[in-house]
C-alpha positions in Angstrom: 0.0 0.0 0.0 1.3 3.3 -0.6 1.3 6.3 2.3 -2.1 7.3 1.3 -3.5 3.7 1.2 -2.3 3.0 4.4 -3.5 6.8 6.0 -6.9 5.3 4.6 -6.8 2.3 6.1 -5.8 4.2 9.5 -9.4 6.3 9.2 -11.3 2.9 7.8 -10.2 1.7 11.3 -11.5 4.7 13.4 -14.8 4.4 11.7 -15.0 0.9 12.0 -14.6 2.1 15.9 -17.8 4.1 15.6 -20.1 0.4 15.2 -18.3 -0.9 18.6 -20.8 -1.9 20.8 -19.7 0.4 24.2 -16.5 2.3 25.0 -15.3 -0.5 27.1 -15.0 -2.6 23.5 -13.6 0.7 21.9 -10.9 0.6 24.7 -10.1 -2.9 24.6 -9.3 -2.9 21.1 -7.2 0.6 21.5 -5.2 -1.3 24.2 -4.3 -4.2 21.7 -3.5 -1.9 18.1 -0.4 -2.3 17.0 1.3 0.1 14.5 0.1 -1.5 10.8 2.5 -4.5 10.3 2.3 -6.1 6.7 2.2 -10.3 6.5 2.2 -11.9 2.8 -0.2 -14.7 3.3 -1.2 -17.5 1.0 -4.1 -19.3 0.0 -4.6 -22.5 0.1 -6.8 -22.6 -3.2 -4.7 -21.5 -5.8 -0.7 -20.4 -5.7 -1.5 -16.4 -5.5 0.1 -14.1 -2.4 -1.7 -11.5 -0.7 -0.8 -8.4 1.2 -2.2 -8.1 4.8 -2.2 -6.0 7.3 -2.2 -6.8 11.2 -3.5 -3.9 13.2 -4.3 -5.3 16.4 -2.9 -8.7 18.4 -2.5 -10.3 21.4 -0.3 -13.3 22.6 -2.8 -16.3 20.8 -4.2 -14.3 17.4 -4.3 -11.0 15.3 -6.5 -9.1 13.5 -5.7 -9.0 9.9 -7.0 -6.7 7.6 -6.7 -7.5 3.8 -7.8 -5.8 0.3 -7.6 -9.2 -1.5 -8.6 -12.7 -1.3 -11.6 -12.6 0.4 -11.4 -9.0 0.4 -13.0 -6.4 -0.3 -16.4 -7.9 0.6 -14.7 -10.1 3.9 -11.8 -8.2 4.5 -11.0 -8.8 8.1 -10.3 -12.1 9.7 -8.9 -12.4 13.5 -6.2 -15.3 12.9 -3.6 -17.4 15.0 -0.8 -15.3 15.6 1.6 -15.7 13.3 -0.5 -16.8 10.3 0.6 -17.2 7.3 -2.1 -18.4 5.0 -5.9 -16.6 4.6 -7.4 -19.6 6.3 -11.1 -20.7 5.2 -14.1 -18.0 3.9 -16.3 -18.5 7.1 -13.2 -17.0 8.9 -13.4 -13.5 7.3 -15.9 -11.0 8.3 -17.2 -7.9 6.5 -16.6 -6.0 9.9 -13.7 -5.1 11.9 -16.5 -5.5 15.0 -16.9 -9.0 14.4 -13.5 -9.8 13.9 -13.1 -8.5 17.1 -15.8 -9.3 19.6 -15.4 -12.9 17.5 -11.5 -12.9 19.4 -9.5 -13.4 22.1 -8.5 -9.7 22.0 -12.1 -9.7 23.4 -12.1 -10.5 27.2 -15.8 -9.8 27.5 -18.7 -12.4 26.3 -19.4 -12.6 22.8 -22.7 -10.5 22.6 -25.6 -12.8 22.4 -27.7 -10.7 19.2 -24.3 -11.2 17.3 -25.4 -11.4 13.7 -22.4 -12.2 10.7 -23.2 -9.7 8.5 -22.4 -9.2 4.6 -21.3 -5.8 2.7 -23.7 -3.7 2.9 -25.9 -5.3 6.0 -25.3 -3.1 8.8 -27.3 -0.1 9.9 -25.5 3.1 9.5 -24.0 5.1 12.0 
């Protein structure tokens, strides 16, 4: 990604921020951002490379935010740490809020009205 690209992904982030559930969810993923750290991950269906980007980890996965593969549709996945292929379809979301709440980098309860949601599917903010 070039400067730009990645001072777009930056503010994609903080308005992905805005469909958090509560502050307390807002400040648990703050306290586990990392600066934007690009893995090359591969996919086990065909021999093509993608460029990913994890913005947020703890000590068992990391959320991983990529433009291709299942991207742009899915383009978030939380992953082992350390991954280094895309992984299945079901484990890409169309939100960074799912990703998240979906994690370990979530010590609360996985909300109960959680609904996977494609492009397009949530209420605006």
């Amino acid at each position: 990604m070039t400067p730009a690209e990645l001072d777009d992904l930056e503010k994609l982030i903080a308005e992905e921020l805005h469909y958090f559930d509560s502050d307390e969810q807002r400040q648990a993923f703050r306290s586990r951002r990392i600066p934007l750290r690009l893995v090359v991950q591969d996919w086990g269906y065909s021999d093509a490379v993608h460029d990913c980007y994890v913005i947020a980890e703890d000590e068992r996965q990391q959320i991983v935010y990529c433009r291709s593969g299942f991207g742009p549709s899915f383009p978030w996945s939380s992953q082992r740490r350390g991954a280094a292929d895309l992984g299945m379809d079901a484990d890409w979301c169309a939100y960074l809020y799912e990703s998240f709440v979906t994690s370990s980098l979530w010590p609360g309860e996985r909300p109960e009205d959680l609904e996977l949601m494609g492009p397009g599917e949530r209420e605006r903010k």
